[in-house]
mmCIF file of the N, C-alpha and C atoms, coordinates in Angstrom:
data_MODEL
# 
_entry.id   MODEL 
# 
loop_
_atom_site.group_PDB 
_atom_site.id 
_atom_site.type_symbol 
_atom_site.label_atom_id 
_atom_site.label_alt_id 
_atom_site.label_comp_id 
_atom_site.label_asym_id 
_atom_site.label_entity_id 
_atom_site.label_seq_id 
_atom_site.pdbx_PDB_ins_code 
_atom_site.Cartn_x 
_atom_site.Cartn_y 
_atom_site.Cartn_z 
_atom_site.occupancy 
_atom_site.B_iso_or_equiv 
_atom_site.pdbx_formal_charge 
_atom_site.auth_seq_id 
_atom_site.auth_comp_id 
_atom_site.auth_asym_id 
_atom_site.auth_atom_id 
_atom_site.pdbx_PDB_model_num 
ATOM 1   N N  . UNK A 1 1  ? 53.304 67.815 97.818  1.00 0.00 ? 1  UNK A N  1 
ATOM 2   C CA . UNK A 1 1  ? 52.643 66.712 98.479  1.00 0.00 ? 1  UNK A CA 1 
ATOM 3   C C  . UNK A 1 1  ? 52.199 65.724 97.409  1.00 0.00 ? 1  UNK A C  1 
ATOM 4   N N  . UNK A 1 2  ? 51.907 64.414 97.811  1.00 0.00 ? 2  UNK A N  1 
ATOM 5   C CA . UNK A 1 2  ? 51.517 63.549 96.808  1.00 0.00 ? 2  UNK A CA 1 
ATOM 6   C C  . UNK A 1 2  ? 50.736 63.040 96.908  1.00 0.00 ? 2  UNK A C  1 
ATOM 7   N N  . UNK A 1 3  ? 50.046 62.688 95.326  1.00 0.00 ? 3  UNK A N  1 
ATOM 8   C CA . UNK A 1 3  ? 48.273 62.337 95.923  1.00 0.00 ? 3  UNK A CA 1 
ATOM 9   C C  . UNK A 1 3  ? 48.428 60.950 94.745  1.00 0.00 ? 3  UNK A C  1 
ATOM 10  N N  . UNK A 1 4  ? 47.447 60.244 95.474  1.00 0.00 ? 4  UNK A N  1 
ATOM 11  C CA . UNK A 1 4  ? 47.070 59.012 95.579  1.00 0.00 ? 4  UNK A CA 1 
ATOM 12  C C  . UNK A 1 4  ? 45.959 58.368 94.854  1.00 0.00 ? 4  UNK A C  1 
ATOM 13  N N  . UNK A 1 5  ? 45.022 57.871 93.799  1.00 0.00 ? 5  UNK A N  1 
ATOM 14  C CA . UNK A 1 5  ? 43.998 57.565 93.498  1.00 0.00 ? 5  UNK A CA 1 
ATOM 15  C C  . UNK A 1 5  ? 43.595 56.206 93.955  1.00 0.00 ? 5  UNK A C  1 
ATOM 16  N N  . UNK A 1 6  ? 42.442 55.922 95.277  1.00 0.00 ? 6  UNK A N  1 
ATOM 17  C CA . UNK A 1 6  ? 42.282 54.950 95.882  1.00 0.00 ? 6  UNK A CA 1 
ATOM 18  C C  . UNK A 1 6  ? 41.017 54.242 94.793  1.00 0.00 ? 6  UNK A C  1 
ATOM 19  N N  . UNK A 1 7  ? 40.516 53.182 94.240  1.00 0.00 ? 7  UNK A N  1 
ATOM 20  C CA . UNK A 1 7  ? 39.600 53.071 94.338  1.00 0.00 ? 7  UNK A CA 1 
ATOM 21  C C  . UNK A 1 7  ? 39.388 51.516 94.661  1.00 0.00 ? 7  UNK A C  1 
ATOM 22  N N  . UNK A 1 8  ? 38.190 51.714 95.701  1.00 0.00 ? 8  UNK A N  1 
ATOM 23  C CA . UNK A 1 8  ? 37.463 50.894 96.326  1.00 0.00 ? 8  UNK A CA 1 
ATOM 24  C C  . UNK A 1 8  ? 35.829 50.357 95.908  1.00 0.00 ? 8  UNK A C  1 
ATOM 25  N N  . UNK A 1 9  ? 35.984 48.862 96.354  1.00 0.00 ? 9  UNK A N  1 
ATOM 26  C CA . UNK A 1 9  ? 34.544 48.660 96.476  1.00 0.00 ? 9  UNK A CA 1 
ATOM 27  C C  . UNK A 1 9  ? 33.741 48.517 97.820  1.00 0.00 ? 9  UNK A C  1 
ATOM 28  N N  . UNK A 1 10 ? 32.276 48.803 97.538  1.00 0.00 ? 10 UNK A N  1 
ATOM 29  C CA . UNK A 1 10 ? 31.995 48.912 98.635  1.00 0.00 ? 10 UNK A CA 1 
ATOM 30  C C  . UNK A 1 10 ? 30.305 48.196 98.638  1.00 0.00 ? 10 UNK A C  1 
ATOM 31  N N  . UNK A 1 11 ? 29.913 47.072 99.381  1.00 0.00 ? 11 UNK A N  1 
ATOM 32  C CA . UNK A 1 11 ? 28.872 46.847 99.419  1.00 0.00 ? 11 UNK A CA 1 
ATOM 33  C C  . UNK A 1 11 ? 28.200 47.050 100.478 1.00 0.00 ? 11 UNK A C  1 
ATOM 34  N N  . UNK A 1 12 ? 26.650 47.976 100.438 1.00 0.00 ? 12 UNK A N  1 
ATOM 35  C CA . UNK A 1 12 ? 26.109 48.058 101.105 1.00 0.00 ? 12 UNK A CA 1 
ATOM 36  C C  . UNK A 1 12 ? 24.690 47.609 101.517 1.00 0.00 ? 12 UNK A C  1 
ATOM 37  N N  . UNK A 1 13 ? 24.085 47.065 102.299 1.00 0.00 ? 13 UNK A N  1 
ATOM 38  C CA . UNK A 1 13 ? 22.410 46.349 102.619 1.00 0.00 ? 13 UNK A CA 1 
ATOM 39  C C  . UNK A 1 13 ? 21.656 47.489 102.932 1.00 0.00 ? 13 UNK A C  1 
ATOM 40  N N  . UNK A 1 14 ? 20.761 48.025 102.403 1.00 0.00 ? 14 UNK A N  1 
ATOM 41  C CA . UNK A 1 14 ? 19.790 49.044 102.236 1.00 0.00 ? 14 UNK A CA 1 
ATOM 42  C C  . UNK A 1 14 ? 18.207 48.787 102.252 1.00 0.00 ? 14 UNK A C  1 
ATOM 43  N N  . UNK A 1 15 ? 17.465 49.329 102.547 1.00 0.00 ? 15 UNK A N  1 
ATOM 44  C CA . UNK A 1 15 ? 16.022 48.909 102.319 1.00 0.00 ? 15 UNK A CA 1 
ATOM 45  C C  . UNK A 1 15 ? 15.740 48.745 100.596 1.00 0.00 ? 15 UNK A C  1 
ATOM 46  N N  . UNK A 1 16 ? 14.718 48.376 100.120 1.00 0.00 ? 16 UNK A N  1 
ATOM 47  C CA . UNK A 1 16 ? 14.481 48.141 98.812  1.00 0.00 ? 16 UNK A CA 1 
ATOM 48  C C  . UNK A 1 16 ? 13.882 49.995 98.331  1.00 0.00 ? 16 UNK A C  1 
ATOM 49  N N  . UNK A 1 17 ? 13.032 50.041 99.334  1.00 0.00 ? 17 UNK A N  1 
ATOM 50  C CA . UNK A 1 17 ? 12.609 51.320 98.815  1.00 0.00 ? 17 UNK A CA 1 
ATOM 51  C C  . UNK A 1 17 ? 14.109 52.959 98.915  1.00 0.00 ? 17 UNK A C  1 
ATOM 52  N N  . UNK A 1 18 ? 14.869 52.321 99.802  1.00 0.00 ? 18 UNK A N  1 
ATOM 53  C CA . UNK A 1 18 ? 16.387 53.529 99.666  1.00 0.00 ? 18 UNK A CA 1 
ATOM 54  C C  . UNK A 1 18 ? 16.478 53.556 97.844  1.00 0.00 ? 18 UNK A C  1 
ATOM 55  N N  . UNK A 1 19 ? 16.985 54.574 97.598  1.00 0.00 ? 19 UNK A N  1 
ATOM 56  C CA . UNK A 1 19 ? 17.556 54.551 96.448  1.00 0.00 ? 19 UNK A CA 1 
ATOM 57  C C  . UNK A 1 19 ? 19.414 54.470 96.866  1.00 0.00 ? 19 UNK A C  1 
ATOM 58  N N  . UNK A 1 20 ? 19.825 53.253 96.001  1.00 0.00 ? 20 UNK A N  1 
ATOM 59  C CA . UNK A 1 20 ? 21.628 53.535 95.924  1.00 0.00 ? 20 UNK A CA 1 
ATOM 60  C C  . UNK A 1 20 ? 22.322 54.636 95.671  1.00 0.00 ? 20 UNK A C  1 
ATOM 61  N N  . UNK A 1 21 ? 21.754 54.782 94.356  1.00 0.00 ? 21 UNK A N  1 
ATOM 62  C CA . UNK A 1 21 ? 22.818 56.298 93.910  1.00 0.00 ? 21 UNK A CA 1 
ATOM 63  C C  . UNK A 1 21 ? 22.706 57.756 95.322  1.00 0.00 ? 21 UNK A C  1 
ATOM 64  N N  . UNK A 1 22 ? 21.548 57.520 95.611  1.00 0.00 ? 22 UNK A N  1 
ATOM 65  C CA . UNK A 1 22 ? 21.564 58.563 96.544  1.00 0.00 ? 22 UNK A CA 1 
ATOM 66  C C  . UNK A 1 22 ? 22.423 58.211 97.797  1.00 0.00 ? 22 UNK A C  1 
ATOM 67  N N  . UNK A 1 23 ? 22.480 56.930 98.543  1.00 0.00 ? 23 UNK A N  1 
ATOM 68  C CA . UNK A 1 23 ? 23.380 56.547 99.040  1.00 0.00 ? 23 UNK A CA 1 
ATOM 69  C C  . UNK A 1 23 ? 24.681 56.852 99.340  1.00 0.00 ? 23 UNK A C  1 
ATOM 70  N N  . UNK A 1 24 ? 24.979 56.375 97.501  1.00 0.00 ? 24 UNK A N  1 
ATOM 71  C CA . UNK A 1 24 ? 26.767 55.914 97.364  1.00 0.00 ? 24 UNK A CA 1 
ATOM 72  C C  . UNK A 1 24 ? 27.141 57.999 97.223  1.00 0.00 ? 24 UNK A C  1 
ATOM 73  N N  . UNK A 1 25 ? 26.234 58.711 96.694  1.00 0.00 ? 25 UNK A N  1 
ATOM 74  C CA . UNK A 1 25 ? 26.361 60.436 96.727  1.00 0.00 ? 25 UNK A CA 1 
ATOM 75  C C  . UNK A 1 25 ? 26.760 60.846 98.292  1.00 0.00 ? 25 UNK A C  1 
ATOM 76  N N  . UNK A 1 26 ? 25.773 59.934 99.021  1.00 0.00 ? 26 UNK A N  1 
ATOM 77  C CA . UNK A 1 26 ? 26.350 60.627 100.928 1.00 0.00 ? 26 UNK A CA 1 
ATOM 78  C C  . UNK A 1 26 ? 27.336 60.059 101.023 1.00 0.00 ? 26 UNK A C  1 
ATOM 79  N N  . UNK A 1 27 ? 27.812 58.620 100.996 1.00 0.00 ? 27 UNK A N  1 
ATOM 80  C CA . UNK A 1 27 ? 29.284 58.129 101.250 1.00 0.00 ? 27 UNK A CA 1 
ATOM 81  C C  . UNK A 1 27 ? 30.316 59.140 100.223 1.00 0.00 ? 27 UNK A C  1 
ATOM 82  N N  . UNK A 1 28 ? 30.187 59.323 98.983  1.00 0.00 ? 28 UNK A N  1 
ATOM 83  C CA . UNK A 1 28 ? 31.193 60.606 98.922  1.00 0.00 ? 28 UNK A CA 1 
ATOM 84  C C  . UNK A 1 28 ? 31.274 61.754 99.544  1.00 0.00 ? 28 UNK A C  1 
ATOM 85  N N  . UNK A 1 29 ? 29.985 62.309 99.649  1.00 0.00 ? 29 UNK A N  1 
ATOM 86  C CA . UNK A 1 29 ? 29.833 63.343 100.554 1.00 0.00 ? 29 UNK A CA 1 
ATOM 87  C C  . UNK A 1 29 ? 30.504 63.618 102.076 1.00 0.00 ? 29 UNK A C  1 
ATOM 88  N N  . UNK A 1 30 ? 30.422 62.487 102.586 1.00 0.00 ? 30 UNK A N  1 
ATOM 89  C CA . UNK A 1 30 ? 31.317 62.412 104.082 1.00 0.00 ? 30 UNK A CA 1 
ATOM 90  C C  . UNK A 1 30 ? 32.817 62.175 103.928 1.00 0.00 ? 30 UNK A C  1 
ATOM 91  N N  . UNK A 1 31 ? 32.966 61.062 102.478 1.00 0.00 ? 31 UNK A N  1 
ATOM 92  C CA . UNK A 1 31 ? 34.357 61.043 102.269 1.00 0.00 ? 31 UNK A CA 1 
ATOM 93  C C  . UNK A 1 31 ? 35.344 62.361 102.095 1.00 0.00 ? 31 UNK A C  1 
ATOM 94  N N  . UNK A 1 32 ? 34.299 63.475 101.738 1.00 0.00 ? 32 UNK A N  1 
ATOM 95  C CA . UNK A 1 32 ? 35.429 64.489 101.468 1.00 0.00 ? 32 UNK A CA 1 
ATOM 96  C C  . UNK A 1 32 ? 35.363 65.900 102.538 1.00 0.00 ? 32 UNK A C  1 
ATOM 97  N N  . UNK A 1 33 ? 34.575 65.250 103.520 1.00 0.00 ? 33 UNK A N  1 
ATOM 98  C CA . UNK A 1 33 ? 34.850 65.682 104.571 1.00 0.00 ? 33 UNK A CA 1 
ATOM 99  C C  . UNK A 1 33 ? 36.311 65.149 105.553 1.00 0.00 ? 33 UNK A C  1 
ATOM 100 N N  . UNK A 1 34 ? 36.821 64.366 105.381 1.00 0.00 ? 34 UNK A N  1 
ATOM 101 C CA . UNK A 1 34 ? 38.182 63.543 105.429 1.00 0.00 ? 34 UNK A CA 1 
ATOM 102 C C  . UNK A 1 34 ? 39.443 64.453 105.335 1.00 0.00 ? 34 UNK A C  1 
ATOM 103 N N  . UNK A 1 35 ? 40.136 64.965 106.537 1.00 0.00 ? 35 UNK A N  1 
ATOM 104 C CA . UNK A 1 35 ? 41.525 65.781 106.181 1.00 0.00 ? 35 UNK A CA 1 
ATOM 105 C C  . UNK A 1 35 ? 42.106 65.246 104.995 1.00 0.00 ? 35 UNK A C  1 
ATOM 106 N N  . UNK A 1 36 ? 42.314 65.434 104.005 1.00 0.00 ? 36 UNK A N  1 
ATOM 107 C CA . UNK A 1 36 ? 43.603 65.221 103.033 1.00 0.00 ? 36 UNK A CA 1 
ATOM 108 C C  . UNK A 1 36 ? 42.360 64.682 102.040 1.00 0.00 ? 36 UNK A C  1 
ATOM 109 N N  . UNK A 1 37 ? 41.154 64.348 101.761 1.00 0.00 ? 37 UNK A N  1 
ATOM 110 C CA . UNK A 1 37 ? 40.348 63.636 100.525 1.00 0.00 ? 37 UNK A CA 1 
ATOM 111 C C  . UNK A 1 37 ? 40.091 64.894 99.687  1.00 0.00 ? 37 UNK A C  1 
ATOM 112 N N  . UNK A 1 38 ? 41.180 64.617 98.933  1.00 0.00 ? 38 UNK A N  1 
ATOM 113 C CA . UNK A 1 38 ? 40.299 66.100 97.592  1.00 0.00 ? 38 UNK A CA 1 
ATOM 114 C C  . UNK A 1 38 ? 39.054 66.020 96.809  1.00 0.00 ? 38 UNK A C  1 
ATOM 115 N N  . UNK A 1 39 ? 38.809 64.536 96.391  1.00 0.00 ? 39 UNK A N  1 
ATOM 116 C CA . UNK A 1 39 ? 37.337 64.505 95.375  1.00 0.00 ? 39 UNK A CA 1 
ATOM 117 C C  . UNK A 1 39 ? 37.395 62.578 96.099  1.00 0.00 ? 39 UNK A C  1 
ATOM 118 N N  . UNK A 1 40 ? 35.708 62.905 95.705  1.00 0.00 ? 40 UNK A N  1 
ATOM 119 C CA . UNK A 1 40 ? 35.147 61.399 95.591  1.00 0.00 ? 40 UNK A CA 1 
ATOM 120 C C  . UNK A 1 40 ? 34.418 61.593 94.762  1.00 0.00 ? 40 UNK A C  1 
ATOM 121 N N  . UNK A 1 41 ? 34.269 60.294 94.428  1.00 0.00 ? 41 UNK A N  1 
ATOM 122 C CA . UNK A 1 41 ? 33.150 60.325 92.586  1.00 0.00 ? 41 UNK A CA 1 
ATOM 123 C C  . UNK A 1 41 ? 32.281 59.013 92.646  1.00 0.00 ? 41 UNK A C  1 
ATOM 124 N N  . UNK A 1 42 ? 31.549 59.087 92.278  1.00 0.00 ? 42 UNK A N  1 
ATOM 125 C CA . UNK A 1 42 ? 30.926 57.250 91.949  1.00 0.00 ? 42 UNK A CA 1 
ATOM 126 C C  . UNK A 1 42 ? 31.101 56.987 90.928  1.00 0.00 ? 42 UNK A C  1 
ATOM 127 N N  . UNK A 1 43 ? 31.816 56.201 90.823  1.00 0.00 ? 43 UNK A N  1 
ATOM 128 C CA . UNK A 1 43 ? 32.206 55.305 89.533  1.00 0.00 ? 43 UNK A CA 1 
ATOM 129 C C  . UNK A 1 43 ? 30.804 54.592 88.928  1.00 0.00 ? 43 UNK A C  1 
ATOM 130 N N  . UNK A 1 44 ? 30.148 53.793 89.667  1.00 0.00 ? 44 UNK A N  1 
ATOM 131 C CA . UNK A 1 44 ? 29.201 52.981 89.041  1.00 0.00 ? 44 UNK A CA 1 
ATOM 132 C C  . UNK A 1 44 ? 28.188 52.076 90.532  1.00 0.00 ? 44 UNK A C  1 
ATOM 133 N N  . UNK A 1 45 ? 26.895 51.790 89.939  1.00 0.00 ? 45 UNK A N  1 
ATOM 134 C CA . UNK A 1 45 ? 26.480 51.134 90.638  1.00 0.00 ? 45 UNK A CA 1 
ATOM 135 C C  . UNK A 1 45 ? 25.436 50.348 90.505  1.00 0.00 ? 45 UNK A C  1 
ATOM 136 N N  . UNK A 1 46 ? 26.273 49.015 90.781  1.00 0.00 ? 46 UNK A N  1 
ATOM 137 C CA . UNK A 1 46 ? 25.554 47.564 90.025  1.00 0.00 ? 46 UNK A CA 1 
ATOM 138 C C  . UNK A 1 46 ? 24.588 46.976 91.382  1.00 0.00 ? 46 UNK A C  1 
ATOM 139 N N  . UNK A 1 47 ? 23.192 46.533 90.975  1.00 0.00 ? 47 UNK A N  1 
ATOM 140 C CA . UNK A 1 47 ? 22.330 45.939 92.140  1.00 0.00 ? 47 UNK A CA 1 
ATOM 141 C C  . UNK A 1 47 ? 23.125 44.267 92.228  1.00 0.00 ? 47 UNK A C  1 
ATOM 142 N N  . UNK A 1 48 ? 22.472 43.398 93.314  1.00 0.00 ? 48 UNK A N  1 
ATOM 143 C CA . UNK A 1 48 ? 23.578 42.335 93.289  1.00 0.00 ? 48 UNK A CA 1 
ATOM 144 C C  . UNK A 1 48 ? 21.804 41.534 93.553  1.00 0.00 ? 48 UNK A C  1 
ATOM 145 N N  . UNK A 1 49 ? 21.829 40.094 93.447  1.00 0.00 ? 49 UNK A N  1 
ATOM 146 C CA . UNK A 1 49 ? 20.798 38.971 93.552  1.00 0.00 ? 49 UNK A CA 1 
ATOM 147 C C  . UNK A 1 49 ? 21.047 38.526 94.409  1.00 0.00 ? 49 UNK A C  1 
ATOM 148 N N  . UNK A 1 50 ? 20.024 38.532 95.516  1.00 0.00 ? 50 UNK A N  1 
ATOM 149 C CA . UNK A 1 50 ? 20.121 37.666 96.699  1.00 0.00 ? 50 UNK A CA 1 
ATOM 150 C C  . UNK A 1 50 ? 20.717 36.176 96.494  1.00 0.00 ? 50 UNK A C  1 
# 
């Protein structure tokens, strides 16, 4: 079978007091609940200026 390395960006609107990293950890977390997703990772995570 053949595997694929997707990577995506992804912006999300959060309260100030959420923390991101904990966040972008559940969006991998569900991602590899996904038939066929072997790993998700966080690459990085930059805050953005209104």
């Amino acid at each position: 079978m053949a595997r694929t390395n997707l990577y995506l960006k992804v912006e999300i609107e959060h309260d100030p007091e959420e923390n991101p990293q904990r966040l972008a950890q559940e969006l991998c977390r569900q991602l590899r609940k996904w038939h066929g997703v072997r790993e998700a990772e966080v690459a990085g995570v930059t805050a953005m200026d209104d």
